[in-house]
N, C-alpha and C positions, 0 to 999 in steps of 0.2 A: 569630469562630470559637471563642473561647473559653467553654469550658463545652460545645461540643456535642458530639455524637457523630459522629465521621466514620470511615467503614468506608474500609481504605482498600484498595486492588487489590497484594496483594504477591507478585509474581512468583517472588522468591529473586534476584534482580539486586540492584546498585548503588544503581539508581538509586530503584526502589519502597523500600528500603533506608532512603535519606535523605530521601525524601520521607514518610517515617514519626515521625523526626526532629525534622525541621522542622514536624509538627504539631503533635507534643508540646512543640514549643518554644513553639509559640502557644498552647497553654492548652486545645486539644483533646482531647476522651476519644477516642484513637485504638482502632480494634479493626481487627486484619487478616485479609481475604478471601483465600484463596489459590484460584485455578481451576486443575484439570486440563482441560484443550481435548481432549487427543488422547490415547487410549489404544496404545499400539504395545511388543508383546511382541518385536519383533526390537533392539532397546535403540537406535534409534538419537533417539529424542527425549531430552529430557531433563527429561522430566517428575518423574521421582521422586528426581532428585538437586535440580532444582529446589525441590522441597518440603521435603527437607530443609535449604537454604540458608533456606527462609521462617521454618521452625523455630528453624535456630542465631539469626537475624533476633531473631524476637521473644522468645526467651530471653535475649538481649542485653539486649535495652530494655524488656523486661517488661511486655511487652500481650498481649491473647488474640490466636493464632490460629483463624480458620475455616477447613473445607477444603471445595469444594465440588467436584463434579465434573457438567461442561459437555457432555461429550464428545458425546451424544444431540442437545444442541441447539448444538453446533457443526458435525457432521455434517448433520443437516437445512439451518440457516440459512445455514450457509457453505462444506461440503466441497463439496455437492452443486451449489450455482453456480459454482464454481473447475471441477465436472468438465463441467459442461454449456457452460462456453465455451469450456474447451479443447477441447468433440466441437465446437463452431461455429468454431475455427478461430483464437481469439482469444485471446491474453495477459491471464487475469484478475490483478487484485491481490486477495488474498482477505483483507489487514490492514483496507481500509476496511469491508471489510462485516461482520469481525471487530467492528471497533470497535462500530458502531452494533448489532448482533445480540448481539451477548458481554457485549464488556465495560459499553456501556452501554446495554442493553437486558437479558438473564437475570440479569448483575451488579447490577447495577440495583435490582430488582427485589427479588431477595435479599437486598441490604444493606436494604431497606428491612424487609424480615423480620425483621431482627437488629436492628430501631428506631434505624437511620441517620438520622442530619438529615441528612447531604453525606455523600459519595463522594468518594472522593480518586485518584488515579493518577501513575503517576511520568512520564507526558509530557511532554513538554519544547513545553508552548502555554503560552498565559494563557486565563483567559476573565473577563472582568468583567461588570457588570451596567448597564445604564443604563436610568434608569424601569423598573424589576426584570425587565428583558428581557438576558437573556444574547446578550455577543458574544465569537466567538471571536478572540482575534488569535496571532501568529507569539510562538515561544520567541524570547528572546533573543539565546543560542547560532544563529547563524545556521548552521552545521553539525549542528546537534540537532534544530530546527525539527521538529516532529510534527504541524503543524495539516493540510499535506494531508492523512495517513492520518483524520483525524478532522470532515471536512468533512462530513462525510453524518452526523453526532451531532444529533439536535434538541437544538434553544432551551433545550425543555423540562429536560432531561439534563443539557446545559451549565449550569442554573441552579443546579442542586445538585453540582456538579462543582467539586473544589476540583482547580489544577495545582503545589504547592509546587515543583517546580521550574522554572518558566515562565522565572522570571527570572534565572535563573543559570547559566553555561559550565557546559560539562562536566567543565571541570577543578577547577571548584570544590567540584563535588561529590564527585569521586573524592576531593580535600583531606579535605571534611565527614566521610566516610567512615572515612578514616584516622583521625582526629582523636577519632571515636568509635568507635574499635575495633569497625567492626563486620567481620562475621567473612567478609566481600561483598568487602570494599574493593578485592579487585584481579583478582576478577572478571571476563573479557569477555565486554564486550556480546554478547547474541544476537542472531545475525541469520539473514534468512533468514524461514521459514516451518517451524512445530517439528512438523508432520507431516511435513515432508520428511525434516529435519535434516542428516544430512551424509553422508546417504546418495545416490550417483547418483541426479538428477533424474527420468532416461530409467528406472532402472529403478522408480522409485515410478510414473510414473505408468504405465509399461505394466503396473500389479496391477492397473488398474482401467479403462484405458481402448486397446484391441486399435490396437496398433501399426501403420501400413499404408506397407509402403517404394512409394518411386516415385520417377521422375527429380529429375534436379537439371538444369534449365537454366538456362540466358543471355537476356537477353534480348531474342537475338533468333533464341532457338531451338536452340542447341546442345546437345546433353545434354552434362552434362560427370559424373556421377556417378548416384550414387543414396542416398536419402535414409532413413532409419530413421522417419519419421512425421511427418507437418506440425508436429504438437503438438509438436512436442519443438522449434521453432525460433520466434525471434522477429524479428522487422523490427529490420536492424542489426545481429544475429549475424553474427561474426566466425569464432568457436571452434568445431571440431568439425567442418568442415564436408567434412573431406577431400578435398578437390580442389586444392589446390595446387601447388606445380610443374609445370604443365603446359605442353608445348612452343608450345603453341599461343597464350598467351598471355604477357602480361610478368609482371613479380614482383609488382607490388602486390598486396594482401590482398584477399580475395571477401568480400562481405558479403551479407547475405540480404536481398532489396528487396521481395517478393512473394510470397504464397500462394495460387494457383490450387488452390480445394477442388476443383472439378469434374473438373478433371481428375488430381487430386493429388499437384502437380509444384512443387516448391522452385524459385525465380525470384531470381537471384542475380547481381550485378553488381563488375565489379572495379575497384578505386581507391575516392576521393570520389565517390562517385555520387550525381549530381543525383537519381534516382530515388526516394532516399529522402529527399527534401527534398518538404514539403508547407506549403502556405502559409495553407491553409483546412481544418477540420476539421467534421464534424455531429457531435453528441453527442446523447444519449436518456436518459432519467431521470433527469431534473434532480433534486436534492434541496440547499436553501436553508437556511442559520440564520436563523431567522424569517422574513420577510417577502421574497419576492422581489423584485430591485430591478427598477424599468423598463428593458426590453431592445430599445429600438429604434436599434440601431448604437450601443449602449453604449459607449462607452470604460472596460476595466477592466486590470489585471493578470492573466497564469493562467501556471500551471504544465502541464506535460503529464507529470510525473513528479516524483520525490520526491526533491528538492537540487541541483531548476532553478532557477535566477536567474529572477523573475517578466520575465516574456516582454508586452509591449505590446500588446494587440490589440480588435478590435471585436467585440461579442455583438447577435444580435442571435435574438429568439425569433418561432421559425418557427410557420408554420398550423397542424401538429401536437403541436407542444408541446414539440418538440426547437430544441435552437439551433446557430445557424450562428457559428464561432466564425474569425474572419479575424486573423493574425498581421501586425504592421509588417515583422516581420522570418522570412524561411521558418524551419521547424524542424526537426530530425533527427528519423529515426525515429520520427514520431508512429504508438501504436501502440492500433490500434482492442481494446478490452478493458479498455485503462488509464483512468484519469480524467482529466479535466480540470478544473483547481481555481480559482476565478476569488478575488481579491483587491482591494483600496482600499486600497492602502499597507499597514498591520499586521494588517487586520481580511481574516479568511476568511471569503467570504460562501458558499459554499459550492461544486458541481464536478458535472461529469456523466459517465457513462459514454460514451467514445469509439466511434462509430461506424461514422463514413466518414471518409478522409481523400482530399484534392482534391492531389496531386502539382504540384511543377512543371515538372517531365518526367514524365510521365505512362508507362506502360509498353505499347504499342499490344497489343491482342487477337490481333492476326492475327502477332504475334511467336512467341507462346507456343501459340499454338494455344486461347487460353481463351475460350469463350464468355464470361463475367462476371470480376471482379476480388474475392477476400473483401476487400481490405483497401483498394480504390479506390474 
């Protein structure tokens, strides 16, 4: 790495922060790309405080800053699939497709404009090289881990993709931080999605997609409420759901088990409910770092969410192109829109968009009244 140029992704966080740092430590001509994503005049992003942390940043350490602004091909590449699963009824994650669309894809692109040899970002993966074919594998930080969010990255991207902090806690770096005054250091992490920000969810999304109330049942036909919009609820929601103390049943907590779009009725069960326990999932648009492996009742590792303990199960690739993904052990709330991330010990081989999920109590039709199941 020494002697090249590496553009590197500087947020205004921590941790893009030290991983600027630790470039310059290795002998890197570091140059920092700062992206605006989301433009929002009601102040609740924090895009333009953000950029000024990238500023105080690299007057610290004395590199050039770039600013570029994303927003046009954030909205095409990523707003607009985030709103079109939640009109189908479905839980998008819009960080992966972030990843591959944004940061390393228009990012990408543009550091190469600015005559980048590598790209850098403050992720907390690794990626190495072997026979010059990039692999991804897990941060070390087992609580910082970022390889799900970045499973759908090509090969290609990964190859010129430096992680300075792949290998190190998160506590190390907050140290690193201090240690070099930078002016981040105690900074909290962002979380979350920064066009929401910290603004009510329910009311972002009803700016842009027509809210539609309708029952809340049981599953076995009760109305017990009514519901402010499908979109607004996930499989395994607890929170919000205002039915509570009700004479008719015991105290345990309701949780959300089903969405019936047809008829557009909230399907909600109380206690542990087996219901939401699924043992078999189909997933659709595979996408693989390099080479897809052979998937005929595979034995791999996967994830079905982001800082799951890698879950055991068999892959196998269907007539259409989609795979059938079977768990040793059932799983909670497996939640069609999310991914599924398959694994070989440290190395991410890459995950697919969830589609169907096969229950182990399954929720009968003639319960709820639903012709069809969205999320069975």
């Amino acid at each position: 790495m020494a002697g090249r140029k590496v553009i590197l992704g500087l947020s205004g966080g921590v941790d893009s922060a030290v991983a600027a740092v630790l470039l310059a430590e290795a002998g890197a001509e570091v140059e920092a790309l700062h992206m605006t994503n989301w433009e929002d005049d009601e102040g609740y992003c924090t895009a333009a405080e953000d950029l000024q942390d990238a500023r105080r940043i690299c007057e610290r350490l004395e590199i050039p800053l770039h600013h570029v602004n994303f927003a046009r091909e954030y909205r095409d590449r990523v707003f607009e699939y985030f709103l079109a699963e939640y009109r189908a009824g479905r839980t998008p994650n819009p960080d992966v497709l972030c990843n591959r669309e944004i940061k390393f894809g228009a990012f990408r692109s543009y550091a190469k404009r600015l005559g980048g040899d590598l790209l850098a970002t403050g992720h907390y993966a690794r990626c190495e090289l072997e026979d010059g074919r990039a692999t991804l594998l897990k941060g070390v930080d087992p609580n910082k881990d970022q390889s799900y969010f970045l499973h759908a990255v090509s090969a290609d991207a990964l190859a010129e993709t430096v992680f300075p902090l792949g290998a190190l806690m998160k506590d190390e770096v907050r140290l690193l931080a201090r240690e070099h005054g930078l002016p981040v250091h105690g900074k909290k992490d962002s979380t979350g999605i920064c066009f929401i920000g910290e603004r009510p969810f329910r009311e972002f999304l009803s700016n842009y997609l027509p809210a539609n109330p309708g029952p809340i049942r049981s599953p076995d036909g009760r109305t017990l409420g009514e519901h402010g919009g499908l979109m607004f609820y996930t499989l395994g929601q607890r929170q919000g759901l205002g039915i509570g103390g009700r004479k008719d049943a015991g105290e345990a907590p309701w949780y959300v088990v089903d969405k019936d779009l047809d008829a557009n009725t909230l399907i909600v069960d109380q206690g542990d409910s087996s219901r939401l326990m699924s043992h078999t999932l189909v997933a659709g648009d595979p996408s693989w770092i390099g080479d897809a492996p052979a998937l005929d009742d595979t034995r791999l590792s996967a994830k079905v969410r982001y800082r799951q303990a890698d879950q055991s199960c068999h892959v196998r690739l269907l007539a259409d192109g989609r795979l059938e993904v079977r768990f040793d052990e059932p799983q909670r709330a497996v939640t069609p829109g999310q991914y599924v991330v398959f694994y070989a010990g440290e190395r991410c081989l890459g995950g697919a968009v969830i589609e169907y999920v096969e229950r182990v109590a399954p929720i009968p039709e003639a319960e709820h009244n639903a012709p069809r199941h969205a999320t069975n």
